[in-house]
N, C-alpha and C positions, 0 to 999 in steps of 0.2 A: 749029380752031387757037386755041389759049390767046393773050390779049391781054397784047401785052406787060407787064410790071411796071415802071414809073417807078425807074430806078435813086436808091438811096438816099445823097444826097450824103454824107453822113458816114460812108457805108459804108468811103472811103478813109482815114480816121483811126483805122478797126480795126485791133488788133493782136493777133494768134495768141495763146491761151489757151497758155500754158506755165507747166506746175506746179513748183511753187519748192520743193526737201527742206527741212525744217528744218532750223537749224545743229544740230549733232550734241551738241554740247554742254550747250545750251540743253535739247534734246529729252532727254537723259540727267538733269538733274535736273530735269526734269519730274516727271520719270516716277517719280525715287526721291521727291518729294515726294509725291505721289500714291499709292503703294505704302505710304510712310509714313502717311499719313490713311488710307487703308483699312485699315489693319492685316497687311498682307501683307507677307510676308516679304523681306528684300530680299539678294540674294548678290554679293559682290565678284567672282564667276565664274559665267559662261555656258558651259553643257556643251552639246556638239555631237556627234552619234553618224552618222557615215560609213561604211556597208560594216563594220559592228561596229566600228570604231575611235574612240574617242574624246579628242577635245582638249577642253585646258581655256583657255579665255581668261583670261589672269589679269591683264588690265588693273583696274586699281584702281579703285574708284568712284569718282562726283563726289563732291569737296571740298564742302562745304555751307556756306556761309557761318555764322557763330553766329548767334543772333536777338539784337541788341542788351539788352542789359540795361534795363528802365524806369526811367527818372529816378524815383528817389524825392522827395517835397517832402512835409514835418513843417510843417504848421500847428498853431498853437497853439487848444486850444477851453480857454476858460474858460466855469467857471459862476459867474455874481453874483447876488445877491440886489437884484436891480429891475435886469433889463437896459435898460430905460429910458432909464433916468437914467445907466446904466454907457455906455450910446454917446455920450448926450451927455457925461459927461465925457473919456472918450478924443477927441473930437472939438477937446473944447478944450483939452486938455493935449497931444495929440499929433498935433493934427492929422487923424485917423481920417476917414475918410471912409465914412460908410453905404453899402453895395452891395444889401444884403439881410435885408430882413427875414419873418418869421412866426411872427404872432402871432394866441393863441388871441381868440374874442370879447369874452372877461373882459380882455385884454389883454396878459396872459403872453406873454412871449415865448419858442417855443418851439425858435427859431435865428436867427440873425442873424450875417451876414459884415459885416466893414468892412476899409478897407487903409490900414494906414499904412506910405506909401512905395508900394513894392513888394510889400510882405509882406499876406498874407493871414491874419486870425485871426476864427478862430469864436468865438460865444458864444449862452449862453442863461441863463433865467430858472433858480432851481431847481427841480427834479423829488423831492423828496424819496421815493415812491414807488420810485421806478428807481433811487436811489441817488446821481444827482445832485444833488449840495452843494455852495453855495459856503464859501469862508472863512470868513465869515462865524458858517455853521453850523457847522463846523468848528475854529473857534476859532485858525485860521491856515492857514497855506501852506509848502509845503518846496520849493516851485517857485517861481525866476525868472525871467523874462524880461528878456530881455539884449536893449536897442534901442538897437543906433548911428544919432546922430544928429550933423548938423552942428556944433550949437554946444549944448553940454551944459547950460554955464550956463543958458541962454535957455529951455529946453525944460525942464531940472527950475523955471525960475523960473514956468513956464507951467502946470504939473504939478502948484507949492502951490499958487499963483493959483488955478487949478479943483477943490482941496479934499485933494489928496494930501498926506501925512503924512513928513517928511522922515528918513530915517532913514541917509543919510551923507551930507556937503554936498558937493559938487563937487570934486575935487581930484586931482593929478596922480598916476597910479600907477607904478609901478615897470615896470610892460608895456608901457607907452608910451602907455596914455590916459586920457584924463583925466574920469571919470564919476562919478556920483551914485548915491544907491536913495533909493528912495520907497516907500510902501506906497500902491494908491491907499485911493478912500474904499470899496473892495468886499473889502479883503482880500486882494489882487494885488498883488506885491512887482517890482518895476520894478528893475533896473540899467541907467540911462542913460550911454551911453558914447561920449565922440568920442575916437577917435585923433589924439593931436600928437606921436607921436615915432615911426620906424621904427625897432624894436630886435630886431635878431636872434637867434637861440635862444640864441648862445653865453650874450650878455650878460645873455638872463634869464634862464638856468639858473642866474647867477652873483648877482644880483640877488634871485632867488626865495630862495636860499641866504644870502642876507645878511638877511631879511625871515623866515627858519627853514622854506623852503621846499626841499625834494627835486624837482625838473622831470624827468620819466619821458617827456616828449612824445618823440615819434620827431623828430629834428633833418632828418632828409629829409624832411619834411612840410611843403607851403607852408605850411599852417595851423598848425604848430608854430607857430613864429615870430609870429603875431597874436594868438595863441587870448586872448582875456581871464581872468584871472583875479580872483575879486570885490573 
């Protein structure tokens, strides 16, 4: 006679193994996601064939949601001749804060991130090799960089201070802000600009046109409405 087995106290806090369906919907784009990465074909109907008879389901597939669009984000890569000296002066004229640097053992800098504000901008040494030049070597720039900043004055007077070359002083624009340009000392042409006025599209389409300007911006566009112009 078998001895008995010591009942298992926690046997009474079992509870019956019941198998749960999938929700049906969930399991339907599964399944068309899965078909989709295999490559297999996929049909808005399911044929069914009964005693030779055939019906056709003609329930609709799942709806698939889109895959969201990537946020795009446009950082600026400059190249200068002595990135060096080029972080230390953004540092002092703008604030710039070093994140990252690499540079070769001769000391070339071969990239280097810094942030002013929130903004993110690349740079590096020349490459003349690869076709990367500064201004410098190039004998100028056809690109600006447009930095809203708090207080214009303060910031273009921080920007000679650290060796930039002023090349419109401070002063109120017809767009509603009030900004400066600089060149600094690498060749890099700066538009410093703070906002003191909110004017909306009407008033500088009618402004730009007083100034011999045509304004083409789309007027439903928040960004109409601020866009700078130099």
């Amino acid at each position: 006679m078998a001895a008995d087995v010591p009942n298992d106290p926690l046997e009474s806090l079992r509870q019956p193994i019941v198998a749960i369906a999938p929700d049906p919907a969930f399991a339907s784009v599964l399944r068309h996601r899965l078909e989709e990465a295999l490559g297999m074909s996929t049909s808005t109907t399911n044929d069914t064939t009964t005693n030779d008879t055939t019906t056709n389901d003609t329930t609709s597939a799942p709806v698939i949601p889109a895959t969201p669009a990537t946020t795009s984000v446009l950082v600026p890569y400059l190249c200068v001749d002595g990135a060096d000296r080029a972080l230390a002066f953004y540092a002092a004229a703008f604030g710039a804060v070093e994140t990252l640097r690499m540079a070769e053992p001769g000391g070339r800098i071969g990239h280097a991130e810094m942030t002013i504000g929130s903004v993110t901008i690349m740079l590096s040494d020349e490459y003349p090799d690869i076709d990367v030049v500064s201004p410098t070597t190039l004998g100028g720039t056809p690109v600006a960089l447009h930095l809203e900043v708090d207080d214009v004055d303060v910031v273009h007077a921080q920007a000679v201070a650290a060796g930039a070359t002023t090349l419109r002083e401070p002063d109120d624009q017809f767009h509603g802000n009030r900004n400066a340009v600089i060149r600094d000392p690498f060749g890099h042409r700066w538009m410093i600009s703070t906002p003191v006025e909110d004017v909306n599209a009407e008033t500088m389409s009618e402004r730009a046109l007083a100034d011999g300007f045509e304004t083409t911006a789309r007027t439903d566009s928040p960004e109409a409405e601020s866009a700078p112009i130099g």
